[in-house]
Residue frames as qw, qx, qy, qz and C-alpha x, y, z in Angstrom:
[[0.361, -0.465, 0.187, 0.786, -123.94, 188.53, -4.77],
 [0.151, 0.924, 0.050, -0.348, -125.08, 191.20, -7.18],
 [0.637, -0.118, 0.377, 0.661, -122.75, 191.23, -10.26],
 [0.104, 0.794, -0.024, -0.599, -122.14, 194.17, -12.01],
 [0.567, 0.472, 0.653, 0.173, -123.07, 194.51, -15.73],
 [0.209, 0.932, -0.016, -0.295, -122.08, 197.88, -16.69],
 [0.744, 0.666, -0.035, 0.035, -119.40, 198.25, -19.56],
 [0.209, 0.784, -0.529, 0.249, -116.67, 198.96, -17.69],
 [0.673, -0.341, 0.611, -0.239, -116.89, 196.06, -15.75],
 [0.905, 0.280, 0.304, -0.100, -117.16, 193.98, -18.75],
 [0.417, 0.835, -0.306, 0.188, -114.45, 195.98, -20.60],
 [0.176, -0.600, 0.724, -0.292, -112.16, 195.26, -17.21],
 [0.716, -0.335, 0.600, -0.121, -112.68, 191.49, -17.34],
 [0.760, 0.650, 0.018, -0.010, -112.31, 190.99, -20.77],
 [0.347, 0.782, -0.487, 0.174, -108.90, 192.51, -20.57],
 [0.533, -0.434, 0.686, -0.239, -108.01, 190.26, -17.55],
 [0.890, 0.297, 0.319, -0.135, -109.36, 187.33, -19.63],
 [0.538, 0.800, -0.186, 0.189, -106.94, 188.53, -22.49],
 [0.274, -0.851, 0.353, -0.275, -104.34, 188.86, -19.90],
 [0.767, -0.295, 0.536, -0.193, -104.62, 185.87, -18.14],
 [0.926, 0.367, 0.089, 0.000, -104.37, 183.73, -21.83],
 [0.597, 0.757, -0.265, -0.001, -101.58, 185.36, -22.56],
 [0.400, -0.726, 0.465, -0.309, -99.69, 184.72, -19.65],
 [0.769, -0.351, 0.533, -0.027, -100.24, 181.27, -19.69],
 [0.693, 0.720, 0.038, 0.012, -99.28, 181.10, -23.12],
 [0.295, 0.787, -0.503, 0.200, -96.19, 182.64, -22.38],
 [0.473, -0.432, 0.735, -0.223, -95.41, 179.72, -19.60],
 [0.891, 0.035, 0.453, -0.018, -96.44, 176.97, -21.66],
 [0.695, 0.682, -0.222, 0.051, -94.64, 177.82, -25.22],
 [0.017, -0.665, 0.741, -0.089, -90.97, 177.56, -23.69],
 [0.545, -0.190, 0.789, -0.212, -91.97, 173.62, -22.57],
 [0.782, 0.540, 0.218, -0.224, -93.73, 173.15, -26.07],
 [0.420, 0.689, -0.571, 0.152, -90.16, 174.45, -27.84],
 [0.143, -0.412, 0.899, -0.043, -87.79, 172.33, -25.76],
 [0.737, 0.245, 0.614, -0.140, -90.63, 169.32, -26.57],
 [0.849, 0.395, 0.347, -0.053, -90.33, 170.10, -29.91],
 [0.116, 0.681, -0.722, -0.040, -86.58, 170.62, -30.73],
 [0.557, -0.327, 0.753, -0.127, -86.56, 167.13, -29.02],
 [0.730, 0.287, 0.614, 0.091, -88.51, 165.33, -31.85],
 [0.678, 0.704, 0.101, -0.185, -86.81, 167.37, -34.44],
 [0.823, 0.315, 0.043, 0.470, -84.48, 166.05, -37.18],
 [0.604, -0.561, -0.083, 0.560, -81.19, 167.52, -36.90],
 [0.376, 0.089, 0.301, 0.872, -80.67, 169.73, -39.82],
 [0.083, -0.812, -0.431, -0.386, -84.12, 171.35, -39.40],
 [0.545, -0.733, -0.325, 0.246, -82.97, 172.39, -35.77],
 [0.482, -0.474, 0.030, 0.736, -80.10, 173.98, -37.21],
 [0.152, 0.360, 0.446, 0.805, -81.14, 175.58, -40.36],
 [0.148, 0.182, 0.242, -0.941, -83.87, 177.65, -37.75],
 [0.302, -0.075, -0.801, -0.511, -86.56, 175.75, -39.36],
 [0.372, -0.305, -0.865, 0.140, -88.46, 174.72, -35.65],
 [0.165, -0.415, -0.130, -0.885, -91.19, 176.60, -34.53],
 [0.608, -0.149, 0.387, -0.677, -94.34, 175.03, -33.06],
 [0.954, 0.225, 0.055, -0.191, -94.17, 171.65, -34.97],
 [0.720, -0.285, 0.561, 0.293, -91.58, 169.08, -35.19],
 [0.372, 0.680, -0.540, -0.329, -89.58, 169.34, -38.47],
 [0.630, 0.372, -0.681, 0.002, -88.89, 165.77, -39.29],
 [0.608, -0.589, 0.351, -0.400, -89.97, 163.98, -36.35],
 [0.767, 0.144, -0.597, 0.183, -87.80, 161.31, -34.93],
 [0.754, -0.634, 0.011, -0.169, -87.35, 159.84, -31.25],
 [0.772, 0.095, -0.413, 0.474, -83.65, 158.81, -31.47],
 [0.210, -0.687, 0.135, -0.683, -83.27, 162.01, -28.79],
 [0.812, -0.290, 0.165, -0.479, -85.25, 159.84, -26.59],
 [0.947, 0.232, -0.192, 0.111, -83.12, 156.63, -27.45],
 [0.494, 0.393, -0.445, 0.636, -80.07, 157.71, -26.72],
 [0.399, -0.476, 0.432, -0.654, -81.12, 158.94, -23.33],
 [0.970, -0.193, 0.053, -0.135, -82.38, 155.24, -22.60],
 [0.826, 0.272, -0.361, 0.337, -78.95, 154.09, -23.69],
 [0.461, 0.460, -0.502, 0.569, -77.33, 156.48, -21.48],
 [0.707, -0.263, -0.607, 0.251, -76.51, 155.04, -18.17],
 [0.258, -0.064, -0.252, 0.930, -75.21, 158.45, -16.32],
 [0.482, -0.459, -0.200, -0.719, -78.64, 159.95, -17.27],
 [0.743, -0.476, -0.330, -0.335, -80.72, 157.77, -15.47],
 [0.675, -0.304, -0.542, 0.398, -78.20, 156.93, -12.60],
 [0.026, 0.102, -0.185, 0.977, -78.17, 161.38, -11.81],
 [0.440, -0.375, -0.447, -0.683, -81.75, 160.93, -12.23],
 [0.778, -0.426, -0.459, -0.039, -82.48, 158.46, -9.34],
 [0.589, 0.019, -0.321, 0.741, -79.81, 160.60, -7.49],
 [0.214, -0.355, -0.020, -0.910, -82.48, 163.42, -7.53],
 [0.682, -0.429, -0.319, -0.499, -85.10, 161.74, -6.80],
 [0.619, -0.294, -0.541, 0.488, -82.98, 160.26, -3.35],
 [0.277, -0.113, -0.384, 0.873, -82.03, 163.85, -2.47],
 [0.357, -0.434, -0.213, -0.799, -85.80, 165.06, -3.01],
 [0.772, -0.405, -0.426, -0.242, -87.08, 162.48, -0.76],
 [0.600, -0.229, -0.369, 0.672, -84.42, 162.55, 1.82],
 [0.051, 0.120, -0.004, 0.992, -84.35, 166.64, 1.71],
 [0.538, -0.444, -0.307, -0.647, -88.64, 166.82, 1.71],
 [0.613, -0.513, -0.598, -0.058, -88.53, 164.56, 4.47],
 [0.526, -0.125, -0.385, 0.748, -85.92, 166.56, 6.64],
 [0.174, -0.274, -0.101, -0.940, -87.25, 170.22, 5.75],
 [0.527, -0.389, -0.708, -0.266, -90.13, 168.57, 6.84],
 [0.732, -0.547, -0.394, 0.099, -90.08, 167.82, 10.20],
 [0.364, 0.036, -0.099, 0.926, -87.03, 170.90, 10.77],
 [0.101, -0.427, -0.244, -0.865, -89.57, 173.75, 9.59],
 [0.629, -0.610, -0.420, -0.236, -92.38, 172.06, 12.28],
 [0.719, -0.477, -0.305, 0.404, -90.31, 171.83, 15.11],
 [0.259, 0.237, -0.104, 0.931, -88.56, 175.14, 14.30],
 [0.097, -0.397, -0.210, -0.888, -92.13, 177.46, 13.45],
 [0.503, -0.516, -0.690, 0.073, -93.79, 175.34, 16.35],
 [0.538, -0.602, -0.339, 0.483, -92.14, 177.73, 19.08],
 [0.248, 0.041, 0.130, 0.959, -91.33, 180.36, 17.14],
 [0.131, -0.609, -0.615, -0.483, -95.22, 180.58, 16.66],
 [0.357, -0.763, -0.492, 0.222, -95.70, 181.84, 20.67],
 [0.131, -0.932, 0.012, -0.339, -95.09, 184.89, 22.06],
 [0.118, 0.607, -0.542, 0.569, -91.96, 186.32, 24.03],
 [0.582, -0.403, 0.476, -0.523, -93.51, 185.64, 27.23],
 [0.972, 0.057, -0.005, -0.230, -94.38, 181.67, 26.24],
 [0.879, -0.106, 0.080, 0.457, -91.09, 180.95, 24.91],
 [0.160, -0.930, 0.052, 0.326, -88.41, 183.55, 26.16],
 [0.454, -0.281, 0.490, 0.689, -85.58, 182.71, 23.02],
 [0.487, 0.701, 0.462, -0.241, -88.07, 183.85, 20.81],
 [0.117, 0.965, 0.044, -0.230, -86.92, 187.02, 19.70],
 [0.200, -0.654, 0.648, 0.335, -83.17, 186.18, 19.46],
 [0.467, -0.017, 0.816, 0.341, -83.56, 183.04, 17.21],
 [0.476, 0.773, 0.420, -0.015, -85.86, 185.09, 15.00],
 [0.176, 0.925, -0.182, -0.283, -83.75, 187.87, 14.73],
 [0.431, -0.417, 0.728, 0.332, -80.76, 185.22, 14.29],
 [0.622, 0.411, 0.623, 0.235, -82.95, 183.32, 11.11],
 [0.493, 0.859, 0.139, 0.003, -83.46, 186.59, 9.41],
 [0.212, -0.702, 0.604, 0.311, -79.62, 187.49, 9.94],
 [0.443, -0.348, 0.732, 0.384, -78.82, 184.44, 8.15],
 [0.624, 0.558, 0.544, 0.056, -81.51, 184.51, 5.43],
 [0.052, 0.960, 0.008, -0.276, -80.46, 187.70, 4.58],
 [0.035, 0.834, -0.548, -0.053, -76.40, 187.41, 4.69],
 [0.992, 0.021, -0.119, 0.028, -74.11, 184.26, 3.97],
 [0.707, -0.521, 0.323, 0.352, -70.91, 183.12, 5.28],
 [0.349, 0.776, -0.369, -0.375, -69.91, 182.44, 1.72],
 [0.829, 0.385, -0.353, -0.201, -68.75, 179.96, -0.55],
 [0.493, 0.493, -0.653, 0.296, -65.82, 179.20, 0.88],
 [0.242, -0.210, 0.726, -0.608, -66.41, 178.91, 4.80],
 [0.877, 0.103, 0.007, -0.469, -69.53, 177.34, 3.51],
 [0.818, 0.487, -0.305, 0.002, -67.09, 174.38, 1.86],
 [0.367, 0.466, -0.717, 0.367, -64.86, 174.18, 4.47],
 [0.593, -0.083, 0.590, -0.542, -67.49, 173.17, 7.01],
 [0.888, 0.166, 0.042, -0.427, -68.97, 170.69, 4.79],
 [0.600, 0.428, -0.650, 0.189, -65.35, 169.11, 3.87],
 [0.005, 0.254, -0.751, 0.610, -64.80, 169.01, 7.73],
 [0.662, 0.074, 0.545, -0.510, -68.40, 166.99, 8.23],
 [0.556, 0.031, 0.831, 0.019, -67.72, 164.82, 5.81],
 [0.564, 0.599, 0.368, -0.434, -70.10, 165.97, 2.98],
 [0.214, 0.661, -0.462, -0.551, -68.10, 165.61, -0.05],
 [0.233, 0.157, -0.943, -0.177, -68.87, 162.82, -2.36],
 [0.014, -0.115, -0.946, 0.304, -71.97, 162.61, -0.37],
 [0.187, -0.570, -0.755, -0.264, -75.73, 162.55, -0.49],
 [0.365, -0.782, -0.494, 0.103, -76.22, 164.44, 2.51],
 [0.053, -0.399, 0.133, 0.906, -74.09, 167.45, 1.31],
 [0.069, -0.372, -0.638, -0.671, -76.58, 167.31, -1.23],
 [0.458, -0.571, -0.664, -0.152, -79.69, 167.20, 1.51],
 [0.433, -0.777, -0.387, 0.243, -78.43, 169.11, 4.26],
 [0.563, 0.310, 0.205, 0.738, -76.59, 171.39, 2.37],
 [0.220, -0.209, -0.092, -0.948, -79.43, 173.99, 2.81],
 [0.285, -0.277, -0.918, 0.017, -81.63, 171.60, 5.16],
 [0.017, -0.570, -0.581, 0.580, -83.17, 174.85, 6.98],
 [0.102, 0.543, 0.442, 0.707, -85.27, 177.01, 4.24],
 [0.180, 0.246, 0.332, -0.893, -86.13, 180.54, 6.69],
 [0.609, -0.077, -0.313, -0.725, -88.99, 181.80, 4.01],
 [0.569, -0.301, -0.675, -0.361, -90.80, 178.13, 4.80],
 [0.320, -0.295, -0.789, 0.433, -89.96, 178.05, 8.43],
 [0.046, 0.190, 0.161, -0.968, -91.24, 182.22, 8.43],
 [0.427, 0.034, -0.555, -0.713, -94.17, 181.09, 6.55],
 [0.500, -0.112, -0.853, 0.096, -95.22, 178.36, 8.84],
 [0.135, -0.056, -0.380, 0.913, -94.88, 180.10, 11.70],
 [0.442, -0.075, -0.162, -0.879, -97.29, 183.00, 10.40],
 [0.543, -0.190, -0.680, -0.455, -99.70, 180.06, 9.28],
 [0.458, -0.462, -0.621, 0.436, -99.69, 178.29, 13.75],
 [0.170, -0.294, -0.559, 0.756, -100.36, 181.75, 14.68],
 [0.441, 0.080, -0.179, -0.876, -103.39, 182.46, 12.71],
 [0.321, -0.247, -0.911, 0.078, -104.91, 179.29, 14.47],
 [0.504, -0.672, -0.242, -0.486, -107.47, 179.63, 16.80],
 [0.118, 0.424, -0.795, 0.418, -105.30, 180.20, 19.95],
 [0.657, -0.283, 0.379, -0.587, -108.55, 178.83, 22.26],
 [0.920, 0.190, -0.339, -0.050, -107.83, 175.26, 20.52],
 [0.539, 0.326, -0.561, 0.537, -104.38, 175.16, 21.97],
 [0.265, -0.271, 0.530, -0.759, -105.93, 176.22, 25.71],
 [0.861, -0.086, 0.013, -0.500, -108.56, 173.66, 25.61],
 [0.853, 0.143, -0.450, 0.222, -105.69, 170.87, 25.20],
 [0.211, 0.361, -0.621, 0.663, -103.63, 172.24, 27.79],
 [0.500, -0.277, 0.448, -0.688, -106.46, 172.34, 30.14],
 [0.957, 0.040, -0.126, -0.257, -107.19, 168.47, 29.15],
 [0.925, -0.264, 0.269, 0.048, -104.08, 167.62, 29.73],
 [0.778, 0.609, 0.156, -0.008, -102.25, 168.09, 26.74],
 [0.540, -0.510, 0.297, 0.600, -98.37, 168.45, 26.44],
 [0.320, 0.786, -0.135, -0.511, -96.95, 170.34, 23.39],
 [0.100, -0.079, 0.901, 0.415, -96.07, 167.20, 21.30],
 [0.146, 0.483, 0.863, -0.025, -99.77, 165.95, 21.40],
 [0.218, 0.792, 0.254, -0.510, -100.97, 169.66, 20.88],
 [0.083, 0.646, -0.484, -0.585, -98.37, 170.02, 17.52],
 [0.091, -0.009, 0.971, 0.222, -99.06, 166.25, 16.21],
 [0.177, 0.348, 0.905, -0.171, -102.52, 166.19, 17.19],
 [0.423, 0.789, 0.444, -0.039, -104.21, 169.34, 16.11],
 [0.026, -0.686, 0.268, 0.677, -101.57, 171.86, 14.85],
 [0.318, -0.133, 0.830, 0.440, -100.03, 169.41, 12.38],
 [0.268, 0.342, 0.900, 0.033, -103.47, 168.63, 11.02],
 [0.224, 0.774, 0.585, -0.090, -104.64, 171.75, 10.63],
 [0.048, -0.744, 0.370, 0.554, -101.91, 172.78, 8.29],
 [0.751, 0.421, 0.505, 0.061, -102.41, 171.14, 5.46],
 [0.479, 0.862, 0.085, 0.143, -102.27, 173.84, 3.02],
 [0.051, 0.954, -0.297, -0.003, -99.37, 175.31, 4.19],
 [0.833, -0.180, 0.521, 0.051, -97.70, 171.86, 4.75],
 [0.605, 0.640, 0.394, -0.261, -98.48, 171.28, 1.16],
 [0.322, 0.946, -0.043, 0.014, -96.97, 174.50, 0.15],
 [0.466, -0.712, 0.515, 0.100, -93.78, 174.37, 2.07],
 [0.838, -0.001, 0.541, 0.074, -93.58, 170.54, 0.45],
 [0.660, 0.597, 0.315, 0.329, -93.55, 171.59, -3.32],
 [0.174, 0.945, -0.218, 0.169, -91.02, 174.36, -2.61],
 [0.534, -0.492, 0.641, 0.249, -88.47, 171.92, -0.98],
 [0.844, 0.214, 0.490, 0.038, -89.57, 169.76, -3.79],
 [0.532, 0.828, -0.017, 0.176, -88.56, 172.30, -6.59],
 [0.101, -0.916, 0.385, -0.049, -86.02, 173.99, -4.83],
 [0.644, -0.472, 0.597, 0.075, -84.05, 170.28, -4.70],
 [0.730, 0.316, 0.590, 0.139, -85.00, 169.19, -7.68],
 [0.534, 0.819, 0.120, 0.172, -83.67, 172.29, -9.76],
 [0.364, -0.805, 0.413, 0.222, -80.48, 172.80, -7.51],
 [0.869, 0.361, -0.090, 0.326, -77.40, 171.80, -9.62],
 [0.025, 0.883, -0.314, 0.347, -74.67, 174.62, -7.81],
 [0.492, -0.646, 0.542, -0.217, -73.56, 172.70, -4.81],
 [0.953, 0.021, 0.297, 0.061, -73.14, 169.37, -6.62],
 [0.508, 0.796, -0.140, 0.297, -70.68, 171.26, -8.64],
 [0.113, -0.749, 0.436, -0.486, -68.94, 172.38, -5.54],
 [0.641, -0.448, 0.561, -0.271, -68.99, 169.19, -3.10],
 [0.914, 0.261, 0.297, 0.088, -69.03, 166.09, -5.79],
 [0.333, -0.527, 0.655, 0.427, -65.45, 165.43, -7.47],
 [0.231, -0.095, 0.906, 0.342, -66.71, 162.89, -9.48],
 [0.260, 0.037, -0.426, -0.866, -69.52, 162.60, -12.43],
 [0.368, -0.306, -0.852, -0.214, -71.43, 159.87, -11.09],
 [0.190, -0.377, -0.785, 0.453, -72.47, 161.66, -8.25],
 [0.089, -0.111, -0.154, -0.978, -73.86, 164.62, -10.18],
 [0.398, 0.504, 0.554, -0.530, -77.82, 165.12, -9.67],
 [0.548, 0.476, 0.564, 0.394, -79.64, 165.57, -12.99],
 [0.138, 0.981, 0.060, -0.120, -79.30, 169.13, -12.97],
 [0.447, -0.700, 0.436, 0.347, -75.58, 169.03, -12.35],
 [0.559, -0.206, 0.677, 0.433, -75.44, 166.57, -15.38],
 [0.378, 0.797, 0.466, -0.064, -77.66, 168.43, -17.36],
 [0.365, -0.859, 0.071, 0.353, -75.30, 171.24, -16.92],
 [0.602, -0.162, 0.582, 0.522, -72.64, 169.60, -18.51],
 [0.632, 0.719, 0.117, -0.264, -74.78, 170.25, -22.48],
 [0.099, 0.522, -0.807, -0.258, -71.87, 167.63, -23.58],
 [0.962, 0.061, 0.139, -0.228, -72.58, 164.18, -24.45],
 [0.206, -0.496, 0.823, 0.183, -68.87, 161.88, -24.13],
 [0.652, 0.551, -0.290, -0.432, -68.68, 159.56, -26.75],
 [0.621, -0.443, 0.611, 0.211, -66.78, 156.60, -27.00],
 [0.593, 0.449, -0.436, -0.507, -66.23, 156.14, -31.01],
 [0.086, 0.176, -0.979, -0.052, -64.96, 152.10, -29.87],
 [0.270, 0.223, 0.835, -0.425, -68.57, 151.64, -28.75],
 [0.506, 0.433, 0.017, -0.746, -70.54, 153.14, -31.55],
 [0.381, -0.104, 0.862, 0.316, -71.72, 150.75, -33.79],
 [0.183, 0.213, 0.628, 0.726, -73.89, 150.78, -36.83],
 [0.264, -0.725, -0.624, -0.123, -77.33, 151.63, -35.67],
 [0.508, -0.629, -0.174, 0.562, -75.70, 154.20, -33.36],
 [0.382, -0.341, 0.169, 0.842, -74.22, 156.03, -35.52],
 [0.086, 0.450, 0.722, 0.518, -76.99, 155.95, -37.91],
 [0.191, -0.846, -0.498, -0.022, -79.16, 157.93, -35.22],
 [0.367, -0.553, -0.016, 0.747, -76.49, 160.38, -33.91],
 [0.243, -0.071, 0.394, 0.884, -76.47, 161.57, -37.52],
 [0.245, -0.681, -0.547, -0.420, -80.43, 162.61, -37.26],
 [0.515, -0.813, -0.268, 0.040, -80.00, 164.15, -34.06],
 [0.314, 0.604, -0.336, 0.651, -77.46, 167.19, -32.16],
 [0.369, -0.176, -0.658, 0.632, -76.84, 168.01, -28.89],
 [0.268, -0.060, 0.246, -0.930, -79.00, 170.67, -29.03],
 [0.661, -0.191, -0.267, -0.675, -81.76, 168.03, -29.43],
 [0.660, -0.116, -0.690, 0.273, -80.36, 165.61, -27.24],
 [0.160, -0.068, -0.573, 0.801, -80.26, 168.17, -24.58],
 [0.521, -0.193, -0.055, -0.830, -83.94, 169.38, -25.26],
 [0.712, -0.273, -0.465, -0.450, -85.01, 166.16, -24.33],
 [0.457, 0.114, -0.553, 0.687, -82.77, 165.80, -21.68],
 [0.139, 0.011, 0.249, -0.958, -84.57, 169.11, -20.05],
 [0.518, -0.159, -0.387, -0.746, -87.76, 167.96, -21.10],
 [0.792, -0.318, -0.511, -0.097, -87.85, 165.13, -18.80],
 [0.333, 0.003, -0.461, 0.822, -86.26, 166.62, -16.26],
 [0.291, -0.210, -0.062, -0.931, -88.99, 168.79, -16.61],
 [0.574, -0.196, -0.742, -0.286, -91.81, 165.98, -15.91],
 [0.556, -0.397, -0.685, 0.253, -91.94, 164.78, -12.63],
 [0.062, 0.182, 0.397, -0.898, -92.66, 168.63, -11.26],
 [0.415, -0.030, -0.224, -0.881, -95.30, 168.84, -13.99],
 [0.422, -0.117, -0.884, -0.162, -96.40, 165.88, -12.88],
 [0.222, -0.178, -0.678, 0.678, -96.73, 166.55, -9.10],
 [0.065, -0.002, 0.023, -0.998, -98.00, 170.28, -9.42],
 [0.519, -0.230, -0.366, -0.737, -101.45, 169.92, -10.31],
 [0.572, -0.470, -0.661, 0.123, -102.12, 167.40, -6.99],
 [0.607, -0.293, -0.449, 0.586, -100.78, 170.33, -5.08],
 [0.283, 0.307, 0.253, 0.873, -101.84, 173.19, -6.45],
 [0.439, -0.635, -0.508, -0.381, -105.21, 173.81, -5.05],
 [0.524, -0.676, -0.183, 0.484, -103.02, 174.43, -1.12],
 [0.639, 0.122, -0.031, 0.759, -101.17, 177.09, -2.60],
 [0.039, -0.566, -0.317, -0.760, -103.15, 179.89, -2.59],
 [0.665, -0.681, -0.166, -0.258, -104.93, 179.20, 1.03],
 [0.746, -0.432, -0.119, 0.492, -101.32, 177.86, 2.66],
 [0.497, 0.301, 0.003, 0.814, -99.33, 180.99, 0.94],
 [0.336, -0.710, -0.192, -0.589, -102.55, 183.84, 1.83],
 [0.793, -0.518, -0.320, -0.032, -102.69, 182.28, 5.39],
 [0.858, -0.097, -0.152, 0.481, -99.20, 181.98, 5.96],
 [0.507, 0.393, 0.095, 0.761, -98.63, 185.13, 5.55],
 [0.174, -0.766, -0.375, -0.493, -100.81, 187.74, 7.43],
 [0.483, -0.862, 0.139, -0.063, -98.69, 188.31, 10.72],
 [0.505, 0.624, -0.484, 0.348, -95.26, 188.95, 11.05]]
């Protein structure tokens, strides 16, 4: 390939270069500030003192989250309804975008259950009829009003879809004419040769559970069953003054809630930033892909 060396090419990637820095700049500084509020002292945080460097760095932030028991027990409440939610979406979206992938003529509900998904992506029942089905299945107080709250995502199943019908269709006639039945044709080579979009789908249940905090508001009564968003939410910290004792109180007075809650959010933050970069590389080929017929 022939790259072009004239000035205005150079002039037009330069600015893109420029562009691009700033950008990510502007996505990483918010996660740098809430990191460093966390390790600063409390009177810097309020006197407007905290910039891009800790001000008196101290971990008691970080301490006091270990002490507190409601953190970590919302935490491991996420991480159930990520893993319980990823797997469902999962194996829903396939079996949905499987048939949705053919044509009218292949499978003849086609049309109506498409036009029916985009009706409902579109329009909601609402809050309330929403909430009175889930009270009347049980879901209150429960995990799996957490998980199947919203257990069909359209955009991933409409995204799939796309992705099975920009296969090669002559794969899927060469199994049939071996023999093949449409489990062994969706397991054996569809499945497999979705990766990327797979992928993609995966780390958008993944976020999309892991930053919900709305419906745990609405279906949970009680505090222990919050997710960590829900208890994040809260940007209180309950006290018991009969339980504080010397050391305790020593650190509370280095630290506020606004730095108790930056670090809060900061680890909350983690375990996407953690993920992201194994998954990143499908996003581009399962999103591009997924997309190119309607």
């Amino acid at each position: 390939m022939v790259e072009d060396r004239s000035a205005v090419a150079r002039l037009f990637n330069g600015v893109n270069k420029v562009l691009l820095i700033v950008i990510t700049l502007l996505c990483i500084l918010p996660v740098w500030y809430t990191l460093v509020i966390s390790l600063s002292d409390r009177a810097a945080v309020a006197g407007g003192d905290v910039f891009f460097w800790p001000q008196g760095l101290t971990f008691n932030s970080y301490a006091t989250i270990i002490e507190d028991g409601q953190f970590f027990k919302s935490f491991f409440i996420s991480v159930e309804r990520v893993v319980l939610g990823a797997i469902i979406a999962f194996f829903v979206v396939l079996l949905m975008a499987y048939p949705l992938s053919k044509t009218a003529k292949e499978f003849k509900p086609r049309n109506i259950l498409m036009w029916l998904l985009i009706f409902c992506m579109l329009f909601s029942g609402g809050l309330v009829p929403w909430y009175m089905t889930m009270k009347s299945l049980g879901m209150i107080n429960n995990i799996w009003g957490l998980v199947l709250g919203g257990g069909l995502p359209v955009f991933n199943v409409i995204l799939v879809m796309n992705f099975f019908r920009n296969l090669p269709k002559e794969m899927e006639e060469s199994a049939l004419i071996d023999g093949a039945g449409p489990w062994r044709i969706l397991f054996g080579i569809f499945l497999p040769l979705s990766t990327p979009v797979m992928a993609t789908i995966l780390v958008f249940t993944i976020v999309g559970h892991w930053n919900e905090f709305f419906q745990a508001l609405v279906l949970m009564t009680k505090n222990e069953n919050y997710p960590l968003q829900s208890y994040i939410r809260q940007v209180t910290i309950v006290l018991n003054p009969a339980k504080i004792d010397a050391e305790s109180a020593k650190r509370l007075a280095t630290m506020s809630n606004q730095t108790l809650n930056a670090a809060k959010i900061f680890i909350s933050m983690l375990p996407l930033l953690m993920i992201y970069p194994f998954f990143q590389k499908y996003f581009v080929k399962g999103i591009t892909l997924g997309s190119v017929k309607g």
